[in-house]
C-alpha positions as CSV (number, residue, x, y, z in Angstrom):
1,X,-43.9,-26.4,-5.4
2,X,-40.9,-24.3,-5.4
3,X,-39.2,-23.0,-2.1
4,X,-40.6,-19.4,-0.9
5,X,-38.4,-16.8,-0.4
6,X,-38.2,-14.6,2.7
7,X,-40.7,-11.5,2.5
8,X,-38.7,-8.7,4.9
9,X,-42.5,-7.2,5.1
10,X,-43.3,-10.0,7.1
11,X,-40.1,-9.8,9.5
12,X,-40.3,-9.9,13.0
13,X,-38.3,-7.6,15.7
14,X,-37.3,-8.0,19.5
15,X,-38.0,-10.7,21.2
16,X,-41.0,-12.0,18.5
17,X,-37.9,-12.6,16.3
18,X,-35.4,-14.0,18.8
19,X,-38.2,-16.6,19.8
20,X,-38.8,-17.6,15.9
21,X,-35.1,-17.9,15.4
22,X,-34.8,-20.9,18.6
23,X,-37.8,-22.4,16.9
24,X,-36.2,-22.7,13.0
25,X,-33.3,-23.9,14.6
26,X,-34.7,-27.0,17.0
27,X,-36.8,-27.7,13.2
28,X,-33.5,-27.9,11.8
29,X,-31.8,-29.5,15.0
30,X,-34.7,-32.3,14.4
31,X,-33.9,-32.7,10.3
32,X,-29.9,-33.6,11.6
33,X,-31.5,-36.5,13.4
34,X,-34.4,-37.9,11.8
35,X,-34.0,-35.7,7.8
36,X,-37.7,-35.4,7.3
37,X,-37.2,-32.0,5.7
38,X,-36.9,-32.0,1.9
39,X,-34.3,-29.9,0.1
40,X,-36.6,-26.9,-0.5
41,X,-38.0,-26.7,3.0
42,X,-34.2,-26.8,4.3
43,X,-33.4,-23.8,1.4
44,X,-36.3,-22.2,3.0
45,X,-35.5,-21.6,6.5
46,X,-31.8,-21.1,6.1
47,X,-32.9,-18.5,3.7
48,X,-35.0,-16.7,6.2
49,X,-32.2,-17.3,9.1
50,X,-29.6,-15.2,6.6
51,X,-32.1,-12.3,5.6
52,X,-32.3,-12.5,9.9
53,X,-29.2,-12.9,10.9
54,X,-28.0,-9.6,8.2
55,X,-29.1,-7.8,12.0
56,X,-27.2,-8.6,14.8
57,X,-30.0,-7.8,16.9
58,X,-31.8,-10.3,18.6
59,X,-30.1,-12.6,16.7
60,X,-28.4,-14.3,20.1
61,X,-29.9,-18.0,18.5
62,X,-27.6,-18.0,15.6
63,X,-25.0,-16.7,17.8
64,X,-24.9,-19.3,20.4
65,X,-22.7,-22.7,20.4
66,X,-26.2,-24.8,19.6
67,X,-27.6,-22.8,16.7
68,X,-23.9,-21.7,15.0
69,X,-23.4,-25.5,15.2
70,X,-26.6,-26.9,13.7
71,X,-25.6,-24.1,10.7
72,X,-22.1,-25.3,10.1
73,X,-23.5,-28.8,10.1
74,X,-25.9,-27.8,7.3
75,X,-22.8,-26.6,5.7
76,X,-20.4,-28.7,5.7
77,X,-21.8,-32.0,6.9
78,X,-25.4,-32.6,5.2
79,X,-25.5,-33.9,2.0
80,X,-27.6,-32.7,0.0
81,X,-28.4,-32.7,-3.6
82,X,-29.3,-28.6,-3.7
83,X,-25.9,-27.2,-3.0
84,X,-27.8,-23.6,-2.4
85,X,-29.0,-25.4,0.9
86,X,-25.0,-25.3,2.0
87,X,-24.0,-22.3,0.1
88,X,-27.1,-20.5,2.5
89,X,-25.6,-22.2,5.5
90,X,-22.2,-20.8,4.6
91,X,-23.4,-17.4,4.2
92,X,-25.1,-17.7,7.1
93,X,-21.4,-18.5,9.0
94,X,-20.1,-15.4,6.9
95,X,-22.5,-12.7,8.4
96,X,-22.0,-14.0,11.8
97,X,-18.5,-14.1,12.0
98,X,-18.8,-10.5,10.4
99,X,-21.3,-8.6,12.6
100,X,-20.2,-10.5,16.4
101,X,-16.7,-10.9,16.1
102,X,-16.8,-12.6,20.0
103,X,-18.4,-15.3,18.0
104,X,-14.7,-15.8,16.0
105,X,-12.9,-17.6,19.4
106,X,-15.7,-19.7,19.7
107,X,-16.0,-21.1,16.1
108,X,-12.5,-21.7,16.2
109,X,-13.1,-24.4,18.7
110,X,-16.0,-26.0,17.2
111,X,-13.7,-28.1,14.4
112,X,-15.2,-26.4,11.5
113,X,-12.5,-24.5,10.3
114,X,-10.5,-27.5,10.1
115,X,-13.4,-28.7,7.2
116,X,-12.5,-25.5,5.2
117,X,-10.0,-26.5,2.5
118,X,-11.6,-29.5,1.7
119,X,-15.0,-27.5,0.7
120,X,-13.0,-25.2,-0.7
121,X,-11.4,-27.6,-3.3
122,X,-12.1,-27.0,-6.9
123,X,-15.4,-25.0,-5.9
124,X,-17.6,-22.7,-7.8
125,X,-16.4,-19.1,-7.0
126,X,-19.6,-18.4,-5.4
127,X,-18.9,-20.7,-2.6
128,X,-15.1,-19.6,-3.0
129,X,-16.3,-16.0,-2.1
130,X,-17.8,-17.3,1.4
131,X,-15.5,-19.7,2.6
132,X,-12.2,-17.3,1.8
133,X,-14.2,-14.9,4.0
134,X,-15.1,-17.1,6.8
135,X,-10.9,-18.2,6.9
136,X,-10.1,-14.7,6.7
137,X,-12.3,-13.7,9.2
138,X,-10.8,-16.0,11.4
139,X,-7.4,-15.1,10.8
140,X,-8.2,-12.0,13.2
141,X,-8.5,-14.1,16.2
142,X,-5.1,-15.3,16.2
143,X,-4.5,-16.9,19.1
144,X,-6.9,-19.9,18.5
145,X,-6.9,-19.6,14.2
146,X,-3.1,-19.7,14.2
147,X,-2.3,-23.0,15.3
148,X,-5.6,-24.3,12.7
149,X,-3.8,-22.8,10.3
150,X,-0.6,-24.4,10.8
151,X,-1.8,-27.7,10.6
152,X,-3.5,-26.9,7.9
153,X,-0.9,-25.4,5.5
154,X,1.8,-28.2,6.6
155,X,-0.4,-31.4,5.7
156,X,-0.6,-29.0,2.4
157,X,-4.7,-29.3,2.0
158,X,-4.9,-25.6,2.8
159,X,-2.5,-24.6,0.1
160,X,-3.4,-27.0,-2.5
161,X,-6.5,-25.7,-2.4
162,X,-6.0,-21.7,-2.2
163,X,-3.5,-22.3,-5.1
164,X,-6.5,-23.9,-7.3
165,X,-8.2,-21.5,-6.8
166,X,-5.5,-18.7,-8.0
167,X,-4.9,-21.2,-11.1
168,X,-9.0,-21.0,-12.1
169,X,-8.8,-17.7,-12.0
170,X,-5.3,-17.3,-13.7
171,X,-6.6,-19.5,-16.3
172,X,-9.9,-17.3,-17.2
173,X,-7.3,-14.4,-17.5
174,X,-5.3,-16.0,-19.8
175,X,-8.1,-17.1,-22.0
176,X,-9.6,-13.8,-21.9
177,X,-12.7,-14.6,-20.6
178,X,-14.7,-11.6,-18.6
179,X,-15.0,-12.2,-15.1
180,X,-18.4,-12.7,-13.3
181,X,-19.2,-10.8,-10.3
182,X,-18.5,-13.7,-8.4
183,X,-15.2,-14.4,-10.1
184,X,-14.2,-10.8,-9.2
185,X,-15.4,-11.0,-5.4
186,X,-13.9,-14.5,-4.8
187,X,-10.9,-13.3,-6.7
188,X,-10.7,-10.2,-4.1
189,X,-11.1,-12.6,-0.8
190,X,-8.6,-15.4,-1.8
191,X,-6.0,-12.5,-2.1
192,X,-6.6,-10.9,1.0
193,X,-6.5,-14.5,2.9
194,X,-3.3,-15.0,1.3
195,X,-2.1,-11.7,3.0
196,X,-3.6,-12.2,6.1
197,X,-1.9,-15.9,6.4
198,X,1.4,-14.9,5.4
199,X,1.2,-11.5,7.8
200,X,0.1,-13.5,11.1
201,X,1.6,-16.9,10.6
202,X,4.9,-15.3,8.6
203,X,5.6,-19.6,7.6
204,X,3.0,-19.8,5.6
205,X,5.1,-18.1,2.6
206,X,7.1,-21.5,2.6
207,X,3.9,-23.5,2.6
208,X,2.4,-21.3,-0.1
209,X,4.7,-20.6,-2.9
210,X,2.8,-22.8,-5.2
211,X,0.4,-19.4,-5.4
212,X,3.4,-17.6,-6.9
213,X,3.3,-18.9,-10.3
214,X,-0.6,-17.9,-10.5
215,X,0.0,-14.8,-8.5
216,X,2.3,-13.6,-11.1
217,X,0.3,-14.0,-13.8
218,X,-2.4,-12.0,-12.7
219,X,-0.2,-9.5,-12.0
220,X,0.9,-9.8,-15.4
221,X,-2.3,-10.1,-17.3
222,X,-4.3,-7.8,-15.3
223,X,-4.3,-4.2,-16.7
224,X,-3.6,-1.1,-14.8
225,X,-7.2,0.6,-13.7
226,X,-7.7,3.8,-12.7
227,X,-6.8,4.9,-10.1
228,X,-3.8,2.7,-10.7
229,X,-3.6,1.2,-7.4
230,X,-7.4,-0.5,-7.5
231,X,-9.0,-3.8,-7.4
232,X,-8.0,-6.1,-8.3
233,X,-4.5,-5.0,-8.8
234,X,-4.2,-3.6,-5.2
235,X,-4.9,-7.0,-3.6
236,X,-2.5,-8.8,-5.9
237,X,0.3,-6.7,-5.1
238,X,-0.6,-7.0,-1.0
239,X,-0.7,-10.7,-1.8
240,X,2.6,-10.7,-2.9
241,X,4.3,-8.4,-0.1
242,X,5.2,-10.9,2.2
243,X,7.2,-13.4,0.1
244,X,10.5,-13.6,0.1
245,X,11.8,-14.0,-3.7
246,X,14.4,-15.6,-5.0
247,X,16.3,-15.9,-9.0
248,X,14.8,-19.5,-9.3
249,X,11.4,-18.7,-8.3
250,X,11.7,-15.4,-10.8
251,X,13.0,-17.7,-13.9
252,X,10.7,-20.4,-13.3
253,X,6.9,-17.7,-13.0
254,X,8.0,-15.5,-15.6
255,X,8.5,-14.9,-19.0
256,X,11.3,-13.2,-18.2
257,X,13.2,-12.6,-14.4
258,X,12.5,-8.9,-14.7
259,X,8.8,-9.0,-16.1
260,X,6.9,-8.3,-12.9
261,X,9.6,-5.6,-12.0
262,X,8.7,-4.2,-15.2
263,X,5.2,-4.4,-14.9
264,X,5.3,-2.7,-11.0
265,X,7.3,0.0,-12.4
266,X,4.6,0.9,-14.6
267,X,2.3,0.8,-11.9
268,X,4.4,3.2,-10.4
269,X,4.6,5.6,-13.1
270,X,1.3,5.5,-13.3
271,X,0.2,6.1,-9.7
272,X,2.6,8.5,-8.7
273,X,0.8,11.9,-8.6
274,X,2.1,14.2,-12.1
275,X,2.1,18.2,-11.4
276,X,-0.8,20.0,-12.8
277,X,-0.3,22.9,-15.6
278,X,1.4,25.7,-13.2
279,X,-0.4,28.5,-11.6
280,X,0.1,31.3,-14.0
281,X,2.7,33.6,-13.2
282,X,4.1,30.3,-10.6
283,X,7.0,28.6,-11.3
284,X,6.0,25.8,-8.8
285,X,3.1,23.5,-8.7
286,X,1.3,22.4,-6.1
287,X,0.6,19.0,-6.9
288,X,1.5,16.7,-3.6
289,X,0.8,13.1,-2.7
290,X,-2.6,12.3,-1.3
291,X,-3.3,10.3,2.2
292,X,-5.2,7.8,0.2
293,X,-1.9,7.1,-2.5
294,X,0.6,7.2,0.4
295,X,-1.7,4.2,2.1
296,X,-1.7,2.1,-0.9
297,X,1.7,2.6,-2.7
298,X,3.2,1.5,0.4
299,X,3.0,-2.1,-0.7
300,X,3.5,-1.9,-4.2
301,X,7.1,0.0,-3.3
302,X,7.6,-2.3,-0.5
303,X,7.4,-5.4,-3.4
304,X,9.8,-3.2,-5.5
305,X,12.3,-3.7,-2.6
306,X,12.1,-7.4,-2.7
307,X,12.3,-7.4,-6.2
308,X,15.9,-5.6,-5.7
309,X,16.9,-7.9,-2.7
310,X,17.2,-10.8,-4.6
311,X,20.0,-9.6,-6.0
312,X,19.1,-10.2,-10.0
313,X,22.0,-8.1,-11.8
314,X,18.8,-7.6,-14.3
315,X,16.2,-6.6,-12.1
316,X,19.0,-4.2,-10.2
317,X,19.8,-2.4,-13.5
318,X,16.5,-2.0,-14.2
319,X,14.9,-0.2,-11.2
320,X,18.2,2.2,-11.4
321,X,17.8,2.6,-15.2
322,X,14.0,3.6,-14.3
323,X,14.1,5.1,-10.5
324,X,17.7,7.0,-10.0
325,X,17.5,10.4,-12.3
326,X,19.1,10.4,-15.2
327,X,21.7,13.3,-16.5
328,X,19.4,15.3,-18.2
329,X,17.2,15.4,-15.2
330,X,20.0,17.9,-13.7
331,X,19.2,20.5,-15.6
332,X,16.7,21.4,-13.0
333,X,17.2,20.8,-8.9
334,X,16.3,16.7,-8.2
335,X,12.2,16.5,-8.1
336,X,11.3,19.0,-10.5
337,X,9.8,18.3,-13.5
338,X,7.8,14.7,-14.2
339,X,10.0,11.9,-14.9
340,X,9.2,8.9,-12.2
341,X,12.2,9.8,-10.3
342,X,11.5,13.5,-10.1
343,X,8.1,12.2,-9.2
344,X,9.3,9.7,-6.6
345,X,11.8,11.9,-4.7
346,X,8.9,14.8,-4.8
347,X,6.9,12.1,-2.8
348,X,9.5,11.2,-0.4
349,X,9.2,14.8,0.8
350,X,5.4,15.6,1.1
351,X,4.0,15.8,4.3
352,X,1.4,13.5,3.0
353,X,4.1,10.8,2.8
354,X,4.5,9.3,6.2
355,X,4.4,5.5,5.1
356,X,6.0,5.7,1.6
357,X,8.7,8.2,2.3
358,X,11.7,5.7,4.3
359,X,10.3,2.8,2.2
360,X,11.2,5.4,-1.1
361,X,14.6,6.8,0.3
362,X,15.4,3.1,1.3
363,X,15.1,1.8,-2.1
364,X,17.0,4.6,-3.6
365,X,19.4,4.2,-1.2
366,X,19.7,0.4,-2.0
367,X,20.2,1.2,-5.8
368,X,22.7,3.5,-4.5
369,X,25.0,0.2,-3.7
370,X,24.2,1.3,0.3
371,X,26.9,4.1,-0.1
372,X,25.8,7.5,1.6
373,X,28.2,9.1,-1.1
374,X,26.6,7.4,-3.9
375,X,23.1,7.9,-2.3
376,X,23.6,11.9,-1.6
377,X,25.2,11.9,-5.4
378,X,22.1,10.5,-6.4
379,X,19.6,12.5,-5.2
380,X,21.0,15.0,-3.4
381,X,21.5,16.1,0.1
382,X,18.2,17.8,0.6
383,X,16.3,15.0,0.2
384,X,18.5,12.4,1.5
385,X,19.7,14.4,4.8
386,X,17.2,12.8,6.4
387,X,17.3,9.3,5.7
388,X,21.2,9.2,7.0
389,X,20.7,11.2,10.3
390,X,17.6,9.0,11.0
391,X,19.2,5.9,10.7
392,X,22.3,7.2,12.3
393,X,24.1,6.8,8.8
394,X,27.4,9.1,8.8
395,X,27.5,12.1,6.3
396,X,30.9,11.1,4.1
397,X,33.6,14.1,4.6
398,X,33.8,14.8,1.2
399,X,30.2,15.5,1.0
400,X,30.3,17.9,4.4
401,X,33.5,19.5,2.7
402,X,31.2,20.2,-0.4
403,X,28.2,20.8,1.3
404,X,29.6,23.6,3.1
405,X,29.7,25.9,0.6
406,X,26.6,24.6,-1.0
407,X,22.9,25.8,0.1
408,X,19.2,24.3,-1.4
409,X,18.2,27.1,-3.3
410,X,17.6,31.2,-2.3
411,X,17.3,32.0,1.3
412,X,14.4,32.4,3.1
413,X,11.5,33.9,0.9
414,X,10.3,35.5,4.3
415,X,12.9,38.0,4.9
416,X,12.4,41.3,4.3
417,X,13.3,42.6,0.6
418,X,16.6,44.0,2.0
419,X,17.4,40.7,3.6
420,X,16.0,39.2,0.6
421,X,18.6,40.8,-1.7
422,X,21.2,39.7,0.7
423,X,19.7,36.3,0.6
424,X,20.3,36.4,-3.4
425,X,23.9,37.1,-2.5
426,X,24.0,34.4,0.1
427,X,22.6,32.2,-2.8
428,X,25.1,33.0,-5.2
429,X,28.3,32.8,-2.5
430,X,26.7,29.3,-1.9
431,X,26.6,27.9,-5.4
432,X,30.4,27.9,-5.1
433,X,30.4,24.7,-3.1
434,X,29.9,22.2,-5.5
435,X,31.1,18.3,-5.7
436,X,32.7,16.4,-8.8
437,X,30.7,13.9,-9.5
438,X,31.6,10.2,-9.9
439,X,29.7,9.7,-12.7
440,X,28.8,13.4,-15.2
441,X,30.5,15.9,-16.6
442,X,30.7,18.8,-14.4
443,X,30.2,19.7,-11.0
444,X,26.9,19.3,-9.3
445,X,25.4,21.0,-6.4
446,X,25.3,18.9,-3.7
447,X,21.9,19.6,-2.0
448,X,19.9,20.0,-5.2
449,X,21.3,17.9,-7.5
450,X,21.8,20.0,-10.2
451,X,24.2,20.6,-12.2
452,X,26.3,23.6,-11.4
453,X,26.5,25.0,-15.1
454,X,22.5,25.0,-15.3
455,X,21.6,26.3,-12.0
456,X,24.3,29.4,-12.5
457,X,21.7,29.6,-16.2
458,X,19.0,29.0,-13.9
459,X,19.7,31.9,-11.8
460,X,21.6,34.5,-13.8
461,X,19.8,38.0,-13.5
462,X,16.3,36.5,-11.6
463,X,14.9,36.5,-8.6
464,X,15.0,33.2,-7.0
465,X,11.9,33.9,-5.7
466,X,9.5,35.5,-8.3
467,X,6.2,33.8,-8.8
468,X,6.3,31.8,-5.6
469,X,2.8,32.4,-3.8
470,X,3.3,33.3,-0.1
471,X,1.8,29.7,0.2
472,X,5.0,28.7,-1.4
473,X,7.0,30.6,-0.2
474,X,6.3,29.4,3.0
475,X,6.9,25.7,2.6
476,X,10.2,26.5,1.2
477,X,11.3,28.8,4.2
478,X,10.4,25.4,6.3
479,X,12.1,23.2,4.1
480,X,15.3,25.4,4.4
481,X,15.4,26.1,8.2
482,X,14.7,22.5,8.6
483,X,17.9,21.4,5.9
484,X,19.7,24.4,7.4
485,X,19.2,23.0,11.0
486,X,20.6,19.3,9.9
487,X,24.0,20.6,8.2
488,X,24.6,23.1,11.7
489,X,24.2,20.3,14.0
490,X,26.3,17.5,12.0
491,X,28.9,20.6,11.7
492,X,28.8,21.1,8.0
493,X,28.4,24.8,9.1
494,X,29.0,26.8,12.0
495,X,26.7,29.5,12.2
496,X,23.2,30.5,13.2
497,X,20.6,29.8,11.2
498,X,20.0,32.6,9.0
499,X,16.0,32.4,9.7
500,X,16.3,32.6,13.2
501,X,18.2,35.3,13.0
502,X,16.1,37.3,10.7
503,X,13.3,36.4,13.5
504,X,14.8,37.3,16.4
505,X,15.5,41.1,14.8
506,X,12.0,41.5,13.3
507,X,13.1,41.1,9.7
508,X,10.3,38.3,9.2
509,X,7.7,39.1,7.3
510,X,4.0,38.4,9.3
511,X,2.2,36.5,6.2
512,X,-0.2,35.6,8.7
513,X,-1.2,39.4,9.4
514,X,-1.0,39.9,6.1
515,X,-3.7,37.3,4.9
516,X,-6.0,38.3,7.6
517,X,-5.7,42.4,6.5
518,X,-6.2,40.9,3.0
519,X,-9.5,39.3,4.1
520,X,-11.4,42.6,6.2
C-alpha cells in the first residue's frame, strides 16, 4: 500500500495541532529505539510534520531540543533504504531554521552540523539544495557556526565536498545539458554559502580555492540573462568577491589570464544603464542608474578591482583599453554619449549611485597608475573632484593652475536671462584655461574632458543652455555650485560663488513658483 500524502483539508490548528505534533514525534522517538515503522509509515509522518511545520505557529514540538533532534536523527543517522524519508527530515531542518531563527544557536550545539559535508558528498542536487541551505542558514549565527566551520574547512571535508558539487554542475555546463529546477536551486544555495563562508570566516578563501577552477567556468559558460546582473550569474560573481587572485591561479582556471576580465567587462557593458532616444527638442537624456543596478553591480565592479590588483600587465591593459575613454570620446565633455566609459563615469555621478560610485572612481583611479594627475587627465575634474578631496588626495598644482581658468560647462541655467548672457561670457572667458595633455593632441578642458578644439565647435554661436528642461536645468545648477564650491575651498579660485551671488540679489529664477502657476 503506498504511503499517504498529507491532505491540508484535514489540518489541525492551535493547540489540536501542537498536541498531534508531540504525539508523531514520541511515534518516531519509539522507531529510533525499537524501528518497528516501515519506510512508508516513516515517509508518512515526516511528510505531514513538514506540510506542519511550513507554519511556525504552534509548531513549538519541532522547535524544541527533543523533537528538532529526533528530525536530524532521521536525517542524517537512520538508514534507510527510501532516501525521501531523509530528504523529508532535511527539509524538515530547512523550514525550521528558516521560520525561528532562535532555533539556529541551538542546532549549532546539537553536533549536526558537524554531519553536513559528509551528506553533502557527491549528493543528488535535490538534497544539495537543502543541506546548502541548512549550512547557510547557520552561517547567520556566527558566534557558535564559526568555529564549526573552521574545523570543518581545515580537515578539508567541508571543501571537498562544496567544490564537488561546483564541478557537477560545471560539468553539466560544459556538456550542455539543460539544468533541472533542482540543478538551478542547488546551484543558487551552494553559491551563496560560498559567500557567506568566505564573508564571516574571511580564511575560508584559503581553504576553498579548489572552487575557483569550477567557479570560473561557470562564469564562463553561463550566458549573460536579462537583466544582466540575474541568477545565476549574480551569485557567481558574489561567490567570487571575496578571493583574493593571483597570475598562477588565473593561468592555471582559464583559457586565457584575461578571460574572466573579459567576460565581466561584458557584463558590464551590458548592465550599465544606455540613454534613451532624447526628449525632443533636449539635448540631455535622462536616463540614470537605478537603486536596484547600484545594489547589484557593486560586486561585479568590486571583482573587476581584484582582477586589476593582481597586477597582470594583460588584464591591466585590458580594463584601460575598455574602461578609461578613448580620444574620440573627447569630442563631447567625459559621460556623454554611450561608450562603457561615458556610461560608467555617468554612474559614478547619479544620486542613485551610493554603493558603486567610490568603488567606480577607485578603479579608474587605479588604471590611472594612482596619479591624481593621470586620474583628473582621465576623466576629468568634475567627476573626479570628489574622489581626491574625500580621500584627502592633493589636487596636483598643475591641475589647480589649469583649473583656474577652466569651468564645467555654462553657468548657472537659473540666472536670470541677463545674468544668463553674462554666464555665456563667463563660459567662454573660462574655456581659456585648458591643460596639455600627456597623452593627445591638443589641449583639453580640464573639468570636462573635452577637448578644447571641439567644445570651442561645441559652443560657437549657441546657447549653452537651449533644450535643457527646467528639470535639467536644475541638476546642472547643483552640479555646478557643488564643483564650484570644491575648486573655492581648495583655492583653485578666489571668489564667491557665482550662484550664491545671483541668490542673495534676487537674480534666481523661482522654478518652484513657476511649476506650481503652471499647474492652477
Amino acid at each position: 500500500m503506498p504511503p499517504k500524502p498529507f491532505n491540508p483539508a484535514n489540518a489541525l490548528t492551535g493547540e489540536a495541532k501542537a498536541t498531534h505534533l508531540r504525539k508523531q514525534l514520541a511515534t518516531l522517538k519509539e522507531d529510533l529505539e525499537k524501528k518497528n515503522l516501515s519506510s512508508d509509515k516513516r515517509w508518512e509522518i515526516l511528510e505531514e510534520l513538514k506540510c506542519y511545520g511550513r507554519s511556525p505557529d504552534n509548531s513549538d514540538p519541532i522547535y524544541e531540543k527533543e523533537g528538532i533532534t529526533i528530525i536530524s536523527k532521521y536525517a542524517f543517522d537512520v538508514k534507510d533504504s527510501n532516501k525521501e524519508v531523509s530528504r523529508e527530515a532535511l527539509r524538515i531542518i530547512c523550514n525550521s531554521l528558516l521560520l525561528h531563527e532562535p532555533l539556529r544557536s541551538l542546532y549549532c550545539d546539537l553536533g549536526f552540523l558537524e554531519k553536513c559535508p559528509a551528506k553533502f558528498k557527491d549528493c543528488p542536487t535535490d538534497d544539495e539544495f537543502v543541506l546548502s541551505r541548512i549550512m547557510f542558514l547557520l552561517t547567520y549565527c556566527p558566534q557558535k557556526a564559526t568555529p564549526i566551520f573552521q574545523t570543518l574547512l581545515e580537515d578539508t571535508s567541508l571543501s571537498t565536498s562544496i567544490a564537488s558539487a561546483l564541478s557537477r554542475h560545471a560539468t553539466r555546463i560544459q556538456k550542455g545539458k539543460p539544468a533541472t529546477q533542482w540543478d538551478s536551486m542547488a546551484l543558487l544555495e551552494t553559491l551563496k554559502l560560498i559567500f557567506n563562508l568566505t564573508y564571516h570566516l574571511p580564511t575560508a578563501t584559503t581553504h576553498l580555492t579548489s572552487c575557483l577552477p569550477p567557479l570560473f567556468t561557470l562564469l564562463l559558460r553561463t550566458s549573460i540573462p536579462t537583466p544582466p546582473l540575474s541568477p545565476p550569474l549574480q551569485q557567481i560573481i558574489n561567490a567570487l568577491l571575496n578571493f583574493p587572485l593571483d597570475t598562477k591561479l588565473l593561468k592555471s582556471s582559464l583559457p586565457s589570464e584575461t578571460s574572466s576580465t573579459e567576460k565581466l567587462l561584458d557584463i558590464l557593458d551590458a548592465a550599465l544603464p544606455k540613454d534613451d532616444p532624447p526628449v525632443k527638442g533636449s539635448s540631455t537624456t535622462s536616463t540614470t542608474p537605478t537603486p536596484s543596478f547600484d545594489e547589484t553591480a557593486s560586486p561585479l565592479l568590486s571583482v573587476l578591482k581584484n582582477h586589476l590588483d593582481t597586477s597582470t600587465p594583460s588584464i591591466t591593459t585590458l580594463l584601460k583599453l575598455r574602461l578609461l575613454p578613448r580620444p574620440e570620446d573627447r569630442a563631447l565633455p567625459l559621460g556623454k554619449g554611450n561608450t562603457l566609459s561615458a556610461r560608467l563615469l555617468r554612474t559614478s555621478a547619479g544620486a542613485n549611485a551610493p554603493n558603486t560610485k567610490d568603488i567606480i572612481l577607485a578603479l579608474l583611479y587605479s588604471l590611472s597608475d594612482s596619479d591624481p594627475e593621470a586620474f583628473v587627465e582621465n576623466v576629468g575634474y568634475g567627476y573626479a573632484s570628489g574622489f581626491l578631496f574625500s580621500h584627502n588626495i592633493p589636487v596636483p598644482e598643475s591641475i589647480t593652475r589649469a583649473a583656474g581658468g577652466a569651468s564645467s560647462g555654462p553657468s548657472s541655467p537659473h540666472l536670470s536671462p541677463a545674468d544668463a548672457e553674462k554666464g555665456k561670457e563667463l563660459r567662454r572667458t573660462a574655456s581659456r584655461g585648458s591643460m596639455k595633455s600627456r597623452k593627445l593632441k591638443g589641449e583639453v578642458n580640464p573639468v570636462t574632458g573635452q577637448m578644447l578644439e571641439e567644445e570651442e565647435r561645441m559652443y560657437k554661436g549657441k546657447d549653452p543652455f537651449e533644450g535643457m528642461t527646467e528639470e535639467e536645468k536644475e541638476r546642472e545648477a547643483e552640479r555646478l555650485f557643488v564643483l564650484f564650491e570644491r575648486l573655492r575651498k581648495t583655492g583653485i579660485v578666489d571668489v564667491e560663488n557665482p550662484v550664491t551671488v545671483a541668490q542673495r540679489e534676487g537674480k534666481l529664477e523661482d522654478l518652484g513658483s513657476d511649476r506650481e502657476d503652471d499647474s492652477d
